[in-house]
VEXLUM-707598 format. One record per residue: x, y, z of N, C-alpha, C in turn. Coordinates in steps of 0.02 Angstrom, whole numbers, padded with zeros to 5 digits, always signed. Each point is the difference from the previous one (the first is absolute). Layout:
% residues N
XYZXYZXYZ;...
% end
This chain:
% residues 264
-00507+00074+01058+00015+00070+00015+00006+00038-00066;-00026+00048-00002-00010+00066-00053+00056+00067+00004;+00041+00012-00038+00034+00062-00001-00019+00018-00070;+00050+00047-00003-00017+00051-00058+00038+00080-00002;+00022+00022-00070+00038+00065+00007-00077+00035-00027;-00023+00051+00051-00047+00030-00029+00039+00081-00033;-00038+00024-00047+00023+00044-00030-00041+00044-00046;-00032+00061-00002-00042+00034-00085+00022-00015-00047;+00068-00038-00007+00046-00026-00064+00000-00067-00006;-00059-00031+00022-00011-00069+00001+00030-00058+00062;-00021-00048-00009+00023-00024+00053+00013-00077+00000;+00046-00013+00050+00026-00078-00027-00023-00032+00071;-00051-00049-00025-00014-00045+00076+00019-00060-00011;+00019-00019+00074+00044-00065-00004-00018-00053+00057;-00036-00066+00023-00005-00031+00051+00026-00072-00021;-00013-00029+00069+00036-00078+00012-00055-00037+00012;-00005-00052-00030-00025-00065+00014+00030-00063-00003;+00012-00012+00085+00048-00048+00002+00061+00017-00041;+00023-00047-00059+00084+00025-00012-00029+00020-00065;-00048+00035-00040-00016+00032-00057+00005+00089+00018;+00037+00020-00041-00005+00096+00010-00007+00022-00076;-00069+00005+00024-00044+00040-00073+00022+00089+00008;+00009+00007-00077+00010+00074+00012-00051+00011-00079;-00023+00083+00031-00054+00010-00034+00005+00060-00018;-00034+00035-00062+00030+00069-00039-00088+00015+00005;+00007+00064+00034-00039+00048-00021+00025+00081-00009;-00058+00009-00053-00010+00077-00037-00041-00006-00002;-00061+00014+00041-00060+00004-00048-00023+00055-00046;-00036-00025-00031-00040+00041-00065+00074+00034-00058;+00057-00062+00001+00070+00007-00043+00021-00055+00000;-00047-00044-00001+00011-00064-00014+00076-00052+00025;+00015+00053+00063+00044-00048+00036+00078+00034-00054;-00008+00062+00013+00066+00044-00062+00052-00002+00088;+00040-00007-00016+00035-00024+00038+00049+00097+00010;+00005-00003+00073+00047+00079+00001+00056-00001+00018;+00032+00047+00043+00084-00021+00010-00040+00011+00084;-00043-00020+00019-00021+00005+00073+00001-00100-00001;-00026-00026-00039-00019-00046+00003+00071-00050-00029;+00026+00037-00057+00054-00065-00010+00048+00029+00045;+00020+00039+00052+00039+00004+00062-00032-00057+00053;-00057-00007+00009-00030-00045+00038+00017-00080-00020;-00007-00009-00070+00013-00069-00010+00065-00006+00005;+00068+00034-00029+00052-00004+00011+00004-00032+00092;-00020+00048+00039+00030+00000+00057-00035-00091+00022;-00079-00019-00017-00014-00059+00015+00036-00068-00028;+00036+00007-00062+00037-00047-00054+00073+00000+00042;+00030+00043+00024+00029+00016+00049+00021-00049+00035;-00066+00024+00050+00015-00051+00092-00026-00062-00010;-00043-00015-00069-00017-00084+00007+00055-00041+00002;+00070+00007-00018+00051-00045+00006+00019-00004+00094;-00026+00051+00021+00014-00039+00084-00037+00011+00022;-00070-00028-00025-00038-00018+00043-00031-00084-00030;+00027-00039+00019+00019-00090+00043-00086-00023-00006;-00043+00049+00007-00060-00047+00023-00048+00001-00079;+00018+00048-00052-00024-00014-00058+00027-00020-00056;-00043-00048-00021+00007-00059-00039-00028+00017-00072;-00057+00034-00010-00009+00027-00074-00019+00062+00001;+00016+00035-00063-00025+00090+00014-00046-00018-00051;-00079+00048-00019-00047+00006-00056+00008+00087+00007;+00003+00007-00081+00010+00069+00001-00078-00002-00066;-00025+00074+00021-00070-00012-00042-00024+00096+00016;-00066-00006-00029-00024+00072-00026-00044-00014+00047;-00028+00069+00006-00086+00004+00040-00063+00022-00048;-00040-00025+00012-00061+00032-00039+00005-00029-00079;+00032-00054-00008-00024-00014-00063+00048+00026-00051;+00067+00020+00027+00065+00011-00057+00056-00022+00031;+00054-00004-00033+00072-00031+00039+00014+00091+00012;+00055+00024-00065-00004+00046+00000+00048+00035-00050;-00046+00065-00026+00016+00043-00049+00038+00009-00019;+00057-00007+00001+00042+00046-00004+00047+00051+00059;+00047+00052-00016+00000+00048+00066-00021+00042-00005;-00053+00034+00039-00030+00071-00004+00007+00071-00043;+00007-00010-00058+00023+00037-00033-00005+00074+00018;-00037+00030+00056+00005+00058+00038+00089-00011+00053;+00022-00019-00004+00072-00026+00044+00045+00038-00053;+00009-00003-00083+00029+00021-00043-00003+00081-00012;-00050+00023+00012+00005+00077+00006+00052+00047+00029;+00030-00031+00040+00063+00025+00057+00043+00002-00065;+00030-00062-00025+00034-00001-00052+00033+00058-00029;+00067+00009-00011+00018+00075-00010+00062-00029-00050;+00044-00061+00027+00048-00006-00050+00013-00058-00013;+00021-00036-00058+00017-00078-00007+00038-00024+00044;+00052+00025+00035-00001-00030+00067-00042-00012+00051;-00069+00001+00023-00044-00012+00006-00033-00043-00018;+00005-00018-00077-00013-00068-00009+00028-00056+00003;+00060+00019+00000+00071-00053-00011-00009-00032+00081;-00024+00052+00044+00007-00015+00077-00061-00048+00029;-00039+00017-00047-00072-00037+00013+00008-00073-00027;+00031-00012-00039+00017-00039-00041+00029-00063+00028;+00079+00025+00042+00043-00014+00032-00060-00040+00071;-00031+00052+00015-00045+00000+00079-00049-00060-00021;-00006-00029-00053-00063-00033-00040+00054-00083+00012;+00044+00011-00034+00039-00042-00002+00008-00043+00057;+00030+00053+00057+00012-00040+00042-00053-00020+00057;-00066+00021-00017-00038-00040+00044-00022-00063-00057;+00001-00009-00078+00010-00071-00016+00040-00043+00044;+00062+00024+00014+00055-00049+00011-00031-00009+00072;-00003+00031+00026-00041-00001+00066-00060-00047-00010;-00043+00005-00019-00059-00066+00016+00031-00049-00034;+00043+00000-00050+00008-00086-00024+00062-00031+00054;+00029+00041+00051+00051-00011+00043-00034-00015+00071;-00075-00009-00005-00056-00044+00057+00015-00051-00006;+00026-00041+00059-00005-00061+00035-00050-00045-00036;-00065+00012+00005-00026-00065+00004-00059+00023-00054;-00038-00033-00030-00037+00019-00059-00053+00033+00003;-00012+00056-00041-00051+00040-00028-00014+00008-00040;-00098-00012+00029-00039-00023-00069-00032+00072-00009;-00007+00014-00059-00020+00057-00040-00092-00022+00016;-00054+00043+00004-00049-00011+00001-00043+00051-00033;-00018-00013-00083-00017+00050-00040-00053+00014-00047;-00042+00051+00023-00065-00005-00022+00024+00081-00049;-00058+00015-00039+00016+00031-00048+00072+00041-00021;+00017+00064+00005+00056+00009-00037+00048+00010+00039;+00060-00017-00055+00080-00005+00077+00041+00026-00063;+00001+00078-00017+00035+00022-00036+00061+00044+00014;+00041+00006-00028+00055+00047+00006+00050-00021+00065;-00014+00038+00043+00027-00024+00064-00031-00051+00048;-00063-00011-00040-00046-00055+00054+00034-00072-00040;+00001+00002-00076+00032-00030-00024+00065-00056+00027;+00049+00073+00015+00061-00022+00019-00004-00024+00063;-00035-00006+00042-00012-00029+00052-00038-00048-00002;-00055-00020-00040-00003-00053+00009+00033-00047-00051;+00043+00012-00061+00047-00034-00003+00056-00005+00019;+00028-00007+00077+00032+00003+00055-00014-00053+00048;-00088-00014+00002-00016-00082+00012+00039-00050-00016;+00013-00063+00043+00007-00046-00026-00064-00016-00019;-00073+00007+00021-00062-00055-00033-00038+00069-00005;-00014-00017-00050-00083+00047-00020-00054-00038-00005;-00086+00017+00041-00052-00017-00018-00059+00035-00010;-00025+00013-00082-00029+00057-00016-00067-00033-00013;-00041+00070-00010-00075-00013-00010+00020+00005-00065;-00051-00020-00028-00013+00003-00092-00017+00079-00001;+00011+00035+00049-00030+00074-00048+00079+00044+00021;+00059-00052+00017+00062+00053-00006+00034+00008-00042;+00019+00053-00007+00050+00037-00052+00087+00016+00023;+00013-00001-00054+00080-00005+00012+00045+00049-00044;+00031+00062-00007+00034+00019-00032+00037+00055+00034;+00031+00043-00076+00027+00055+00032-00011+00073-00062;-00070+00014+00018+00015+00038-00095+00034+00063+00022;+00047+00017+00008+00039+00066-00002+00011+00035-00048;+00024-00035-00034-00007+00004-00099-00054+00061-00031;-00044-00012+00029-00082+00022-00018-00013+00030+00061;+00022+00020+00048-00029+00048+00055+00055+00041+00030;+00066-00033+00021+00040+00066+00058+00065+00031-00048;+00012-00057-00045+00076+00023-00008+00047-00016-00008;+00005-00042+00078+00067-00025+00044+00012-00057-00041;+00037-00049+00045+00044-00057-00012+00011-00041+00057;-00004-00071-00020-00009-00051+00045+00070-00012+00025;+00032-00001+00049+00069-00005+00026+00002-00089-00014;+00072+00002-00004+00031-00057-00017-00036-00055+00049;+00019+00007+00060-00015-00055+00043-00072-00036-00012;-00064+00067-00027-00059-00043-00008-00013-00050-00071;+00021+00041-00035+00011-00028-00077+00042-00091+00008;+00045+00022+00037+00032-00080+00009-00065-00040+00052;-00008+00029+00038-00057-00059+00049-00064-00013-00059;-00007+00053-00050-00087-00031-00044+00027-00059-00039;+00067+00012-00044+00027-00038-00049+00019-00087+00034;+00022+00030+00065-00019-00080+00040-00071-00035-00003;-00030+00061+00026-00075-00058+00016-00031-00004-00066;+00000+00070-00054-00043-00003-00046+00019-00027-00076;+00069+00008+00003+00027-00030-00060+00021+00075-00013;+00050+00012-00042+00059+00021-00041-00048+00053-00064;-00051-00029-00028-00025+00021-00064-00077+00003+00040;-00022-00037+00032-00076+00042+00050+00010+00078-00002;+00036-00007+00045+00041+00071+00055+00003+00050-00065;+00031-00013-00036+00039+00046-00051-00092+00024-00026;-00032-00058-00012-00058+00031-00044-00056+00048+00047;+00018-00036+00056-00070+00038+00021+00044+00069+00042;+00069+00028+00006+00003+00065+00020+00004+00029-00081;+00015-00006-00044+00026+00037-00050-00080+00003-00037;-00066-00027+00022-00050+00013-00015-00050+00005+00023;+00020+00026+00056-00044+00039+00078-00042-00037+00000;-00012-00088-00023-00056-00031+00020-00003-00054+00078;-00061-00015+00000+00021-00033+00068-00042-00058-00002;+00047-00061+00034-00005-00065-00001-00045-00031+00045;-00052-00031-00035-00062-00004+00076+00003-00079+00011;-00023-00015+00052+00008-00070+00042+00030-00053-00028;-00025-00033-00060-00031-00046-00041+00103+00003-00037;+00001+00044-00037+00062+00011-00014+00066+00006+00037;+00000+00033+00070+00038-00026+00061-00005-00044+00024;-00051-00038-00011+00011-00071+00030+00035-00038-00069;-00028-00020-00059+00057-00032-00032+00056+00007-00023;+00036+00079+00026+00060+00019-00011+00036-00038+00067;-00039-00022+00038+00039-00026+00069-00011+00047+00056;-00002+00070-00021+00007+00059+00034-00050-00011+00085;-00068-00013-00024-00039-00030+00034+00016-00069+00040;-00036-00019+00055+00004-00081+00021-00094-00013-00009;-00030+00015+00025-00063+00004-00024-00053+00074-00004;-00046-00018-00041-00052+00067+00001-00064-00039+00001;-00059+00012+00037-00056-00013+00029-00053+00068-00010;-00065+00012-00003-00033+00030+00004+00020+00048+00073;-00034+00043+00003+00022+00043+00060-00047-00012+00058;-00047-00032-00011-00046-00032+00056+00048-00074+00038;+00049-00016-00040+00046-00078+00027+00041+00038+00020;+00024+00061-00009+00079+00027+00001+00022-00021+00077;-00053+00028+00055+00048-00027+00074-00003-00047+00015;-00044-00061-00043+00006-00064+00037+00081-00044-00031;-00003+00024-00071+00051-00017-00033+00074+00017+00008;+00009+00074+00038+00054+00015+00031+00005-00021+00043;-00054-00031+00050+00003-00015+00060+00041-00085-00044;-00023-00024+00002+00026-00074-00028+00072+00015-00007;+00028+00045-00051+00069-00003-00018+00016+00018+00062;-00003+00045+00019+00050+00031+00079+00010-00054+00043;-00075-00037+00015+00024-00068+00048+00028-00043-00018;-00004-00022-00061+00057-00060-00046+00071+00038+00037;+00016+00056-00031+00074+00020+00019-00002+00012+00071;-00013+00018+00040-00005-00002+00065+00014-00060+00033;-00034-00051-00018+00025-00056+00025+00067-00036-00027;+00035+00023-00033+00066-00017-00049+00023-00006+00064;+00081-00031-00021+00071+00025+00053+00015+00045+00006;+00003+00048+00042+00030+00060-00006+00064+00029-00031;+00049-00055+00026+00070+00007-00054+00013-00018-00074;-00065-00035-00010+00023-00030-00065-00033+00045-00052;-00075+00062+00038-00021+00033-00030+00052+00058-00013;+00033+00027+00031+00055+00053+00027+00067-00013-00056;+00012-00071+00024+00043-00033-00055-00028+00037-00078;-00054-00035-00039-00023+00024-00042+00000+00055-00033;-00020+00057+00060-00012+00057-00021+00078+00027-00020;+00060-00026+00049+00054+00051-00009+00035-00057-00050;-00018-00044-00034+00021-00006-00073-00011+00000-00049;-00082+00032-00002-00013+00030-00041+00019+00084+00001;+00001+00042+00048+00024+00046-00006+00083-00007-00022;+00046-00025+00014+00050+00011-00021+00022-00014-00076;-00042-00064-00032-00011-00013-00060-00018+00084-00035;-00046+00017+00029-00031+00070-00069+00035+00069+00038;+00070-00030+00052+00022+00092+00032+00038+00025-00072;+00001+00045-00002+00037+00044-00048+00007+00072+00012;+00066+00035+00031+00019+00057+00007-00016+00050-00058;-00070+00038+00025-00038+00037-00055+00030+00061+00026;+00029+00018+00033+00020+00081+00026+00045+00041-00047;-00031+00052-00010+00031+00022-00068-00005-00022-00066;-00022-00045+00005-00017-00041-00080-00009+00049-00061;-00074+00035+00014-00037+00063-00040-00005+00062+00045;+00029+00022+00036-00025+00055+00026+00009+00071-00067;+00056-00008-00031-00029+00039-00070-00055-00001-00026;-00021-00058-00018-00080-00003-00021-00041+00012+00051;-00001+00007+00069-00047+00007+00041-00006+00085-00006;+00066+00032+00005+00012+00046-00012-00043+00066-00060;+00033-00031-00072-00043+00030-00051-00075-00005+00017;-00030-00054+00035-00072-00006-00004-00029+00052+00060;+00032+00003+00062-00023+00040+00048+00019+00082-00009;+00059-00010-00032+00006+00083-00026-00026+00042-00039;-00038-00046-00055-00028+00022-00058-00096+00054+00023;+00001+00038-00069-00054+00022+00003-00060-00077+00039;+00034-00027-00085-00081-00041-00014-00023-00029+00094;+00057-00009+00049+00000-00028+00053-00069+00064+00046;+00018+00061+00001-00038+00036+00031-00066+00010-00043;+00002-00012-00062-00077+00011-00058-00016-00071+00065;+00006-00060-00019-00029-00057+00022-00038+00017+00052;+00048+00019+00054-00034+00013+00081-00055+00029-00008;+00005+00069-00019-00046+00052-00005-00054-00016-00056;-00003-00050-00043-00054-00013-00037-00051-00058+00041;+00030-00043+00017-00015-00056+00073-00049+00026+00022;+00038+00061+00065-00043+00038+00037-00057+00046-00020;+00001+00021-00064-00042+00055-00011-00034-00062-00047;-00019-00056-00021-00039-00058-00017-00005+00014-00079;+00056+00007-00043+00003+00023-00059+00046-00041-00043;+00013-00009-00061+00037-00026-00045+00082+00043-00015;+00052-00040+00011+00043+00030+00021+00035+00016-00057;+00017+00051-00038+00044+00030-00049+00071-00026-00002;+00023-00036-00042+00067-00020+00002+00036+00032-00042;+00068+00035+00025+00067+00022-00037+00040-00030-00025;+00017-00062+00040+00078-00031-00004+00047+00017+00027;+00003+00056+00045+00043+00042+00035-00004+00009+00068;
% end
């Protein structure tokens, strides 16, 4: 069975096979830029998978050949005051805590780029399996402005290491397959012609696990890396969403230009 939130703001489709619930990101022709139409949709699906009894693994993945972008950087235009960002921030946060607070395991399924907010979601997987042509970062640094809220910064420094993380936001570069896989970050990367036979393999390995002992797993590893990030930086989330350079970013984005920085 096939559902789906349809929407002009993209759309999140979601079906069952047997006890697998694939969920799937489209934007087209925005490379899967994720909107507040669509991360309301995943929220609400990350949600109800804890009572619903009959699924056993979630695959979360892109359409058309990307995981996904980033968030729609047309979503930021509304933007009027750093509370606004602080709130987005907060709203960002807690759908992390929300997918890593899923029952039973989800595998990340990732073909070219999973930046910014595609990023933070798919490091929110327990398993990632990428094509050799995906990308991984968050260059904000070099394009919006903003600032990575606490909660994601702690989930990269888990999977990616402490001094990865640090290098590749503070130098808007981005980490492709080969390098996520020997940071660990990765579990495997395959050409993109293997990619569904090879996800298909991992999903049924875990599928056939124990159910409790997978469940087990997951909620001790989550409790191992919980850490009460609320309030941590909202000052720094603050200066960054209030500032000029925050609205130069947007508006240079959108209008496809090199963005003038103040410091202010």
């Amino acid at each position: 069975m096939t559902d789906q939130q349809e929407s002009s703001e993209g759309t999140v489709r979601h079906w069952r096979d047997d006890g697998v619930l694939t969920i799937e990101l489209s934007n087209p022709g925005r490379r899967n830029a994720l909107t507040w139409t669509m991360y309301e949709e995943l929220f609400r699906l990350f949600g109800m998978i804890n009572d619903d009894g009959q699924v056993r693994v979630v695959v979360l993945r892109g359409a058309d050949g990307a995981f996904a972008a980033g968030t729609d950087i047309r979503q930021f235009l509304n933007f009027q005051t750093a509370e606004d960002g602080i709130e987005y921030e907060r709203w960002m946060g807690r759908l992390v805590t929300t997918l890593l607070s899923v029952r039973v395991p989800v595998v990340g399924v990732v073909e070219g780029p999973a930046v910014g907010g595609g990023l933070m979601l798919a490091a929110s997987c327990d398993v990632l399996v990428a094509a050799d042509n995906a990308r991984f970062g968050v260059p904000i640094a070099r394009t919006l402005g903003n600032v990575v809220p606490p909660a994601v910064v702690l989930r990269l420094r888990e999977r990616l290491g402490p001094a990865r993380t640090m290098a590749m936001l503070l130098t808007s570069t981005l980490v492709d397959a080969e390098e996520a896989a020997s940071a660990g970050f990765v579990h495997a990367v395959v050409p993109a012609e293997h990619l569904e036979e090879t996800a298909g393999d991992v999903v049924g390995r875990i599928a056939r696990g124990a159910p409790l002992t997978l469940a087990g797993i997951k909620e001790i590893d989550r409790r191992l890396g919980a850490v009460d990030t609320v309030g941590v930086a909202e000052d720094v989330l603050a200066a960054c969403y209030g500032s000029e350079d925050f609205a130069e970013g947007v508006a240079a984005f959108v209008e496809r230009r090199e963005p003038q920085w103040k410091g202010r």
